[in-house]
N, CA, C and O atoms as a GROMACS GRO file, in nm:
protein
  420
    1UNK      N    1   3.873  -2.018   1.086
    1UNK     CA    2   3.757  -2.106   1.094
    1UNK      C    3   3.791  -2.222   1.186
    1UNK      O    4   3.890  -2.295   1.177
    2UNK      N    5   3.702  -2.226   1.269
    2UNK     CA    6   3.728  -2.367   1.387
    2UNK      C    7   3.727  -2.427   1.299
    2UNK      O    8   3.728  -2.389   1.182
    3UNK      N    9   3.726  -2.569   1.355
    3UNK     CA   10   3.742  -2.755   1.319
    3UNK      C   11   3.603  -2.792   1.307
    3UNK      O   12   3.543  -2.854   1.219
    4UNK      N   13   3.550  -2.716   1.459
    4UNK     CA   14   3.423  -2.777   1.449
    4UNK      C   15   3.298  -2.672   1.331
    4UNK      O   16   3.222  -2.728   1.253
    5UNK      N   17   3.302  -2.610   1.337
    5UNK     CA   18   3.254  -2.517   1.242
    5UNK      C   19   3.258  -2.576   1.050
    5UNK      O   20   3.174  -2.589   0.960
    6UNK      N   21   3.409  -2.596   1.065
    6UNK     CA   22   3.412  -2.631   0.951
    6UNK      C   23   3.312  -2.784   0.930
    6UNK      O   24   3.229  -2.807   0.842
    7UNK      N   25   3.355  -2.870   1.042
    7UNK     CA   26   3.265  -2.993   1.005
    7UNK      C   27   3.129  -2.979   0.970
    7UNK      O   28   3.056  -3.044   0.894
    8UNK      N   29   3.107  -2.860   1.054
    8UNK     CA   30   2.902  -2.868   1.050
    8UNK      C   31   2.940  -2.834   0.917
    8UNK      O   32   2.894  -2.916   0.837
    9UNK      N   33   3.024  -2.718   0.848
    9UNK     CA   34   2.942  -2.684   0.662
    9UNK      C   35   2.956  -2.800   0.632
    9UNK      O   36   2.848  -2.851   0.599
   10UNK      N   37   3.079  -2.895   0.626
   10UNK     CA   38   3.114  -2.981   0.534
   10UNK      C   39   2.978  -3.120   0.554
   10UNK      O   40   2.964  -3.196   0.459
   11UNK      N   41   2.903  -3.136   0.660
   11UNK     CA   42   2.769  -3.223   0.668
   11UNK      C   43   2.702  -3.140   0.640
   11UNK      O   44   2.617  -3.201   0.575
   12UNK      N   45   2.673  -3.031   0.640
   12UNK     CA   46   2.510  -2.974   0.613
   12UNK      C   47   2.521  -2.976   0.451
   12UNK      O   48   2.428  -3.015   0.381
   13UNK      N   49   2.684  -2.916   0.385
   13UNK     CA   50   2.666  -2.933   0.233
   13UNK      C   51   2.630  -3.041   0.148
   13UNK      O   52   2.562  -3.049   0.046
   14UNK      N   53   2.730  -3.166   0.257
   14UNK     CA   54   2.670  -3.319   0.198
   14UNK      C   55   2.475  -3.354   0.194
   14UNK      O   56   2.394  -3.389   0.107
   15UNK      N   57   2.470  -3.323   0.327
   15UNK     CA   58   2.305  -3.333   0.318
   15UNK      C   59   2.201  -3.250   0.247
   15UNK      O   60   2.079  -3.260   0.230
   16UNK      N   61   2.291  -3.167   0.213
   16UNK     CA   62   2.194  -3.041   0.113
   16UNK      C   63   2.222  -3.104  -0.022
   16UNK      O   64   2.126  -3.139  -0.091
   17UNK      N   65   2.354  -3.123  -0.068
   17UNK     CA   66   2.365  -3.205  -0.184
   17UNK      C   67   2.264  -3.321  -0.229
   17UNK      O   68   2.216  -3.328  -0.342
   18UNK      N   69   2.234  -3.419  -0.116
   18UNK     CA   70   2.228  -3.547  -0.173
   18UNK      C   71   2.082  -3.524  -0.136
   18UNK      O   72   2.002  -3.613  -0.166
   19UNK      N   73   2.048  -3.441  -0.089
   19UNK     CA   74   1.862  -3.399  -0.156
   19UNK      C   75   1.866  -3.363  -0.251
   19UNK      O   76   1.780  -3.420  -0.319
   20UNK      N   77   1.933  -3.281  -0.318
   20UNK     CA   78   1.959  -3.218  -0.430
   20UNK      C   79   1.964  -3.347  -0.543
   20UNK      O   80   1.876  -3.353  -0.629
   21UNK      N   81   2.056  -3.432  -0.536
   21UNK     CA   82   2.048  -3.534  -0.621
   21UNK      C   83   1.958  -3.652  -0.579
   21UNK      O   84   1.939  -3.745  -0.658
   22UNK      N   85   1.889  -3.650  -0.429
   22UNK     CA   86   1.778  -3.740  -0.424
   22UNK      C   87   1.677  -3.711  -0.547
   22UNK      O   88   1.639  -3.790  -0.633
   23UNK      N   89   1.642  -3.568  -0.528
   23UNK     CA   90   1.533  -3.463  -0.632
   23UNK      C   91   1.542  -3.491  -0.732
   23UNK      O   92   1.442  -3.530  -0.793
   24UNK      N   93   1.684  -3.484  -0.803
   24UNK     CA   94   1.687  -3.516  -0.925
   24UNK      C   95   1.673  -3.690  -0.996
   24UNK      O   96   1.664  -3.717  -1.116
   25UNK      N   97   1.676  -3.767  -0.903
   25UNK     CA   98   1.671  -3.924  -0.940
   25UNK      C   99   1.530  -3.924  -0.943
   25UNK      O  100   1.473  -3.995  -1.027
   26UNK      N  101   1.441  -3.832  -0.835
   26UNK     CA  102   1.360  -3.900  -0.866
   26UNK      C  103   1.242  -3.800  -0.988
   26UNK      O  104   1.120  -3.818  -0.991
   27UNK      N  105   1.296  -3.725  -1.054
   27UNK     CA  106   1.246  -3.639  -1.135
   27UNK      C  107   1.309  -3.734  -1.272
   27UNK      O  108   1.245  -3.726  -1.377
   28UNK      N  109   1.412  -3.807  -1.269
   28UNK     CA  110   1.484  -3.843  -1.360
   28UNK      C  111   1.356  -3.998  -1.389
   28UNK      O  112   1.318  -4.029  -1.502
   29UNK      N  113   1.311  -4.073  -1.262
   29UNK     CA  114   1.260  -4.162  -1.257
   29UNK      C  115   1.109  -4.165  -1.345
   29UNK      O  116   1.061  -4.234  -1.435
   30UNK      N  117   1.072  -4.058  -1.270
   30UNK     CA  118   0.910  -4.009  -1.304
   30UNK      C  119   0.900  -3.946  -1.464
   30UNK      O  120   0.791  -3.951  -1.520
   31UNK      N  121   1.021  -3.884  -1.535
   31UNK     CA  122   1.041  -3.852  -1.689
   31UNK      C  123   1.079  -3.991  -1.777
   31UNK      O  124   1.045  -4.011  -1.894
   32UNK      N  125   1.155  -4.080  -1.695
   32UNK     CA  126   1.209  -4.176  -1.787
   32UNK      C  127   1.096  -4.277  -1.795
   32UNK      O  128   1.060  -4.327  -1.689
   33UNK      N  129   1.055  -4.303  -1.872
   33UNK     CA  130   0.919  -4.436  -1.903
   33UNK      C  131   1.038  -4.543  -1.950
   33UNK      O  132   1.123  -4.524  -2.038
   34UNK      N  133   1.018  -4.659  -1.867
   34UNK     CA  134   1.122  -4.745  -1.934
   34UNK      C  135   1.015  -4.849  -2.025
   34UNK      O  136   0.986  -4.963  -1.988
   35UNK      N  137   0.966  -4.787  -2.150
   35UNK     CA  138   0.874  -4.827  -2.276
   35UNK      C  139   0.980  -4.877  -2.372
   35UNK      O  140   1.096  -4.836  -2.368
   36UNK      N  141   0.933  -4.970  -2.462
   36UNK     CA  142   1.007  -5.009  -2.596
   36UNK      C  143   0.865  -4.969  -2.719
   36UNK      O  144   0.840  -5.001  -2.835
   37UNK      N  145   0.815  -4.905  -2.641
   37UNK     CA  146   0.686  -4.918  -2.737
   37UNK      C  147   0.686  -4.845  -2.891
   37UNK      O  148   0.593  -4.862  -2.970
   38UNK      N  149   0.792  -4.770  -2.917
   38UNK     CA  150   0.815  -4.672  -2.995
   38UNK      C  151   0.987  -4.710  -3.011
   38UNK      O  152   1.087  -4.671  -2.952
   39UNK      N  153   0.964  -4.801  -3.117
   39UNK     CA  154   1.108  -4.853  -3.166
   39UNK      C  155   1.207  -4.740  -3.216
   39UNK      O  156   1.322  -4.734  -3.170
   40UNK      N  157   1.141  -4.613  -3.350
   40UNK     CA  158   1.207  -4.540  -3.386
   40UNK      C  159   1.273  -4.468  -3.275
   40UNK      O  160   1.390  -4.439  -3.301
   41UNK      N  161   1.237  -4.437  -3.177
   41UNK     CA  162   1.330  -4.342  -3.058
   41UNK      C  163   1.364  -4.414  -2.990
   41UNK      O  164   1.286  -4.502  -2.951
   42UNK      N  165   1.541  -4.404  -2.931
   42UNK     CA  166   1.594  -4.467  -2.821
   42UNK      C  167   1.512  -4.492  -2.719
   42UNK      O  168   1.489  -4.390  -2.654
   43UNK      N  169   1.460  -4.586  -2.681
   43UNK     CA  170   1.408  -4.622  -2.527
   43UNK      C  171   1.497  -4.551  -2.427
   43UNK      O  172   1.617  -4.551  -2.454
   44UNK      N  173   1.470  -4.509  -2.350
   44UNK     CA  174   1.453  -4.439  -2.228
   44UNK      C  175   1.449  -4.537  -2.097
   44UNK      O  176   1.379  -4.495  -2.005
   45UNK      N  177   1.514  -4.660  -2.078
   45UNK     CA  178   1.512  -4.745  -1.958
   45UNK      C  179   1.631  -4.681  -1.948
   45UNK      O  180   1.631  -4.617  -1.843
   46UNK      N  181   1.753  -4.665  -2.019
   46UNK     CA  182   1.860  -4.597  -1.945
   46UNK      C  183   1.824  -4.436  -1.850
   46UNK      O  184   1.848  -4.415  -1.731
   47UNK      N  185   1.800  -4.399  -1.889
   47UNK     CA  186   1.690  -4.247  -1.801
   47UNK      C  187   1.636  -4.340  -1.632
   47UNK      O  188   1.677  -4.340  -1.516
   48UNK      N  189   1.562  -4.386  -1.686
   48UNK     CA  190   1.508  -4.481  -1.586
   48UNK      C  191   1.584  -4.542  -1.479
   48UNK      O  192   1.572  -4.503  -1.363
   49UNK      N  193   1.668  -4.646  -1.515
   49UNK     CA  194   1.756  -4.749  -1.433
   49UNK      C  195   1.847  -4.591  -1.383
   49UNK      O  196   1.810  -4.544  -1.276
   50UNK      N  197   1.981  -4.501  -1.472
   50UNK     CA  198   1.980  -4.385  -1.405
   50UNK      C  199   1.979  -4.334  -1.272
   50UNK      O  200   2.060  -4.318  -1.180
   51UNK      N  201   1.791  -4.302  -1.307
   51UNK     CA  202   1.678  -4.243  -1.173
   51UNK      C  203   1.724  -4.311  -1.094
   51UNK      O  204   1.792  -4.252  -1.011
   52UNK      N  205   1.714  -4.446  -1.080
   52UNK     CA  206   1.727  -4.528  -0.988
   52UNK      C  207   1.853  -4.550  -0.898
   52UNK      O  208   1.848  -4.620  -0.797
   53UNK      N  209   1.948  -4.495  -0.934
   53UNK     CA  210   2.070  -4.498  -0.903
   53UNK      C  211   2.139  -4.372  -0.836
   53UNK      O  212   2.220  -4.367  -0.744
   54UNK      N  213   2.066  -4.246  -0.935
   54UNK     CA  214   2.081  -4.109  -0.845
   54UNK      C  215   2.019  -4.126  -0.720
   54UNK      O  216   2.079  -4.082  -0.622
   55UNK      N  217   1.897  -4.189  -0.702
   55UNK     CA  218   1.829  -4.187  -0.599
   55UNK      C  219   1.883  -4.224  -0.514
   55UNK      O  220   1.893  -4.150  -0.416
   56UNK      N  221   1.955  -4.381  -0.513
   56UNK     CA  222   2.056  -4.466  -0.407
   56UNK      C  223   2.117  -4.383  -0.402
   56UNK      O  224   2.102  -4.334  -0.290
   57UNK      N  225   2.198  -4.317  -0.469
   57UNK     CA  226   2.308  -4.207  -0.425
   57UNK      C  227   2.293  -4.084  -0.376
   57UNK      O  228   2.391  -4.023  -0.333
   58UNK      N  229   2.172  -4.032  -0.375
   58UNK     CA  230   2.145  -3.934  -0.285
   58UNK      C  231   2.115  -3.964  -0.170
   58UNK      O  232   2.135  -3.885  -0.078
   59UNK      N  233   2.062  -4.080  -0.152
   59UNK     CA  234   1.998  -4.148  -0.016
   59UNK      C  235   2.210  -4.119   0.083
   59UNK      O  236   2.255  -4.046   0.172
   60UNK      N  237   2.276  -4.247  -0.023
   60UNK     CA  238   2.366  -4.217   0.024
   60UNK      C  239   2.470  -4.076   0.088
   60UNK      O  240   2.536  -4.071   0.192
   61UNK      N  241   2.456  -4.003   0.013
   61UNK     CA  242   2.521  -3.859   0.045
   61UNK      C  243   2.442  -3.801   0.162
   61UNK      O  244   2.492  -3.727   0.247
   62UNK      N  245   2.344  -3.831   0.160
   62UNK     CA  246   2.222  -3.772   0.289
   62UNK      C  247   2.255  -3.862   0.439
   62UNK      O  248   2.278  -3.799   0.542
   63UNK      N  249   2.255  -3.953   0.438
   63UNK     CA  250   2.310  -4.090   0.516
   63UNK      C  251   2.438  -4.045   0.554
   63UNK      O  252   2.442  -4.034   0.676
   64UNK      N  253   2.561  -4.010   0.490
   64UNK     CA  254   2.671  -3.941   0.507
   64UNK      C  255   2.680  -3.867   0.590
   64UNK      O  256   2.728  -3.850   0.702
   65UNK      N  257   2.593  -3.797   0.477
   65UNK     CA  258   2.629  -3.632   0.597
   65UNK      C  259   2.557  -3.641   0.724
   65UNK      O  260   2.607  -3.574   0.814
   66UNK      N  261   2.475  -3.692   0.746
   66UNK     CA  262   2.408  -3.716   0.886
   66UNK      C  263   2.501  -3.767   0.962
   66UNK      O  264   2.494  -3.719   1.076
   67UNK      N  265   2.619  -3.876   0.944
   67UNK     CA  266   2.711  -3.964   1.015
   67UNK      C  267   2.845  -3.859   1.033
   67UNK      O  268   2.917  -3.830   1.129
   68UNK      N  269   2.842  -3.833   0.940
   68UNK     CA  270   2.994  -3.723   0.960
   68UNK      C  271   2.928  -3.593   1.040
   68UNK      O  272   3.022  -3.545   1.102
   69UNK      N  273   2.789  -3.502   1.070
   69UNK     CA  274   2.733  -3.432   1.180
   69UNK      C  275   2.765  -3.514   1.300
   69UNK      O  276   2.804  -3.460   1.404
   70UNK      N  277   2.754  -3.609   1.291
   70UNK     CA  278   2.706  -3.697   1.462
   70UNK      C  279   2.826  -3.815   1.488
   70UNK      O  280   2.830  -3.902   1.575
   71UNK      N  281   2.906  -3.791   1.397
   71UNK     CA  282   3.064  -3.905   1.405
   71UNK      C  283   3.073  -3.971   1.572
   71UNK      O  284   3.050  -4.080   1.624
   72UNK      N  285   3.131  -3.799   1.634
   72UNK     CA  286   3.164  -3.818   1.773
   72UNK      C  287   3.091  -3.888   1.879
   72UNK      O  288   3.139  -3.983   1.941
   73UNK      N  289   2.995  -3.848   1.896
   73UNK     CA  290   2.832  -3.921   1.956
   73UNK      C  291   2.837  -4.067   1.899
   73UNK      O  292   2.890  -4.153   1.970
   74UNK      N  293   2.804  -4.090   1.817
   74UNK     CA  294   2.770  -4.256   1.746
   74UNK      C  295   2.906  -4.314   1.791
   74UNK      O  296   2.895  -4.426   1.840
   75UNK      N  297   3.034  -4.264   1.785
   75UNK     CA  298   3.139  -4.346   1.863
   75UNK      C  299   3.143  -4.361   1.984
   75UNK      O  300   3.180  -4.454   2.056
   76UNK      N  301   3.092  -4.240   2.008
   76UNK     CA  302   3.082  -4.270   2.172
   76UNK      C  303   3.019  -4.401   2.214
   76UNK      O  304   3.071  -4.497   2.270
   77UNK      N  305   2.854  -4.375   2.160
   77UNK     CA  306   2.765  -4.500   2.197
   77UNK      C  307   2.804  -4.602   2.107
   77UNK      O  308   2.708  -4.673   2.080
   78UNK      N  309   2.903  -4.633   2.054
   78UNK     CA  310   2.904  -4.763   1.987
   78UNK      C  311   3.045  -4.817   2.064
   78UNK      O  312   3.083  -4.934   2.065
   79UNK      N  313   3.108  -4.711   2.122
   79UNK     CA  314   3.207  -4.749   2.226
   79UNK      C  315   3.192  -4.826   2.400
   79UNK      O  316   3.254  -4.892   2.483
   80UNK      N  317   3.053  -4.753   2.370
   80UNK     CA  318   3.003  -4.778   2.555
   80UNK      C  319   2.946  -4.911   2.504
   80UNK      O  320   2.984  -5.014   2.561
   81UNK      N  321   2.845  -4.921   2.386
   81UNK     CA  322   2.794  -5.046   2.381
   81UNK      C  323   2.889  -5.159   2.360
   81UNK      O  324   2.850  -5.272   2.386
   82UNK      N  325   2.972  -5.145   2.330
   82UNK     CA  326   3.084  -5.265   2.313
   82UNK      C  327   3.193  -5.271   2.423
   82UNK      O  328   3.287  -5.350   2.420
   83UNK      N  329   3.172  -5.179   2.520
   83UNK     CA  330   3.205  -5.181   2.641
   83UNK      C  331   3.114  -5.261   2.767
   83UNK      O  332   3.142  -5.306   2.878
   84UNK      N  333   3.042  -5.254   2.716
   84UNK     CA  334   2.907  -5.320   2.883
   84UNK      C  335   2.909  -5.500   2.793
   84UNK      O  336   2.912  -5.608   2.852
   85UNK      N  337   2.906  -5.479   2.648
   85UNK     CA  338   2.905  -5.649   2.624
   85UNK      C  339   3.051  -5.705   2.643
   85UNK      O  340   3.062  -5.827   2.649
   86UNK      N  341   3.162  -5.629   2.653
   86UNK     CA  342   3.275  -5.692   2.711
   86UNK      C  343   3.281  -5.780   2.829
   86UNK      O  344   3.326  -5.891   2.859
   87UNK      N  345   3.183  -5.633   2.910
   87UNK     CA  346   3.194  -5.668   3.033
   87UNK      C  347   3.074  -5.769   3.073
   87UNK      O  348   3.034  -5.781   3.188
   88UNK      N  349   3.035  -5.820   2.991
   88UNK     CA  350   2.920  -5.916   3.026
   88UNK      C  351   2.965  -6.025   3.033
   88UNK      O  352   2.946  -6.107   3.123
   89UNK      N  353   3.063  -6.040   2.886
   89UNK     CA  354   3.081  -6.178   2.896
   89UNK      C  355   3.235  -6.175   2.971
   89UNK      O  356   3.292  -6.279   2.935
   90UNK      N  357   3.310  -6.110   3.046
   90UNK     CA  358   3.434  -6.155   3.125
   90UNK      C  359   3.304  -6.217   3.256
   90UNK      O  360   3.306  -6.327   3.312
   91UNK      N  361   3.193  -6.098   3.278
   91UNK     CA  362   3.128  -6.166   3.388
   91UNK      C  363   3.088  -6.254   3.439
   91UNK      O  364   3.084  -6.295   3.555
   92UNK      N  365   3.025  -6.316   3.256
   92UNK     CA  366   2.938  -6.444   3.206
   92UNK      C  367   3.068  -6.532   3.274
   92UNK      O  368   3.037  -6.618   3.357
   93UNK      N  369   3.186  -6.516   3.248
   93UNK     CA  370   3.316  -6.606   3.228
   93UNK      C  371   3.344  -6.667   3.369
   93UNK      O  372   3.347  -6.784   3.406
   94UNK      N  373   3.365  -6.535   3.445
   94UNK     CA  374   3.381  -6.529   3.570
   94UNK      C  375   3.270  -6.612   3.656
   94UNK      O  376   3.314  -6.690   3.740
   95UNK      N  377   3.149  -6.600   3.644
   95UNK     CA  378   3.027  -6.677   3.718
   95UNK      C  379   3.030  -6.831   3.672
   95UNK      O  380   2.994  -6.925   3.743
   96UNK      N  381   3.084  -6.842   3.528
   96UNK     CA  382   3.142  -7.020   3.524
   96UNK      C  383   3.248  -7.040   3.536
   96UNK      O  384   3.250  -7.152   3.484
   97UNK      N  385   3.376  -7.016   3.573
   97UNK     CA  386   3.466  -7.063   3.688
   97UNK      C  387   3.425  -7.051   3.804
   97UNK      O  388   3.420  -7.162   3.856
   98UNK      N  389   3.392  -6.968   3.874
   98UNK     CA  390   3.317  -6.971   3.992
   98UNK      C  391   3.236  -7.144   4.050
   98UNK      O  392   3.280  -7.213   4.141
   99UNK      N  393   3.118  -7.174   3.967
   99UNK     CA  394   3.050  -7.253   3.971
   99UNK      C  395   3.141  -7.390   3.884
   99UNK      O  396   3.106  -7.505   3.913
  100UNK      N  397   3.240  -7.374   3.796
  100UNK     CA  398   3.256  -7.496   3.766
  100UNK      C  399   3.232  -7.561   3.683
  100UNK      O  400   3.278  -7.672   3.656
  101UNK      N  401   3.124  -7.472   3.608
  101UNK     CA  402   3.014  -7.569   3.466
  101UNK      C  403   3.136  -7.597   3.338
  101UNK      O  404   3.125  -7.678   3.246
  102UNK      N  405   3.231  -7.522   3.359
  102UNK     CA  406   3.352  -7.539   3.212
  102UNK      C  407   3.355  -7.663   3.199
  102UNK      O  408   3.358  -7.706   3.315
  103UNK      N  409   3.358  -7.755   3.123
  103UNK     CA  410   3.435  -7.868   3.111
  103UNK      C  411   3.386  -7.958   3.163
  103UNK      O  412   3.460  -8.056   3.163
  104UNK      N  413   3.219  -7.985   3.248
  104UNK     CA  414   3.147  -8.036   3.261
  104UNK      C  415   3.032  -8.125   3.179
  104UNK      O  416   2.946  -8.209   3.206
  105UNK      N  417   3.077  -8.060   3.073
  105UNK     CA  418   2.991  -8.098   2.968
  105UNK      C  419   2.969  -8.233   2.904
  105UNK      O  420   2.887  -8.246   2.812
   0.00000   0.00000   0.00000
């Protein structure tokens, strides 16, 4: 099994997962009534709050696996972009020694 092969299962499983548990937070959300209205039975806000938390965490695992598919790419462009603002400000730097404004102030 390639490297790269293996990466795509290992993101497509994360992103298949964390729909999987998006689904379930929010099935968990829509069953749990967070009511006190009915003292004799445990309230159900724990069900609820829960939902709410599978959900963040599926969001998360989905978010994941999208970043670990596209790792290489997003470094790239987060490499070039922090490459051209390097080079802006040695430029910025360079055009005030040039002119002199340093220490003019």
């Amino acid at each position: 099994m390639t490297k790269t092969r293996k990466k795509k299962i290992i993101s497509f499983s994360l992103i298949i997962c964390g729909i999987i548990v998006l689904i379930a937070g929010i099935i968990m959300v829509q069953t749990g009534f967070a009511t006190f209205e009915d003292e004799t039975v445990e309230p159900r806000v724990g069900l609820y709050i829960g939902g709410i938390f599978t959900i963040i965490g599926g969001v998360f695992l989905t978010i994941g696996g999208m970043i670990y598919l596209n790792f290489d790419g997003l470094k790239q462009k987060a490499l070039r972009n922090a490459g051209k603002i390097a080079d802006a400000v040695d430029e910025e730097r360079n055009k005030e020694k040039q002119t002199g404004t340093i220490g003019d102030e």
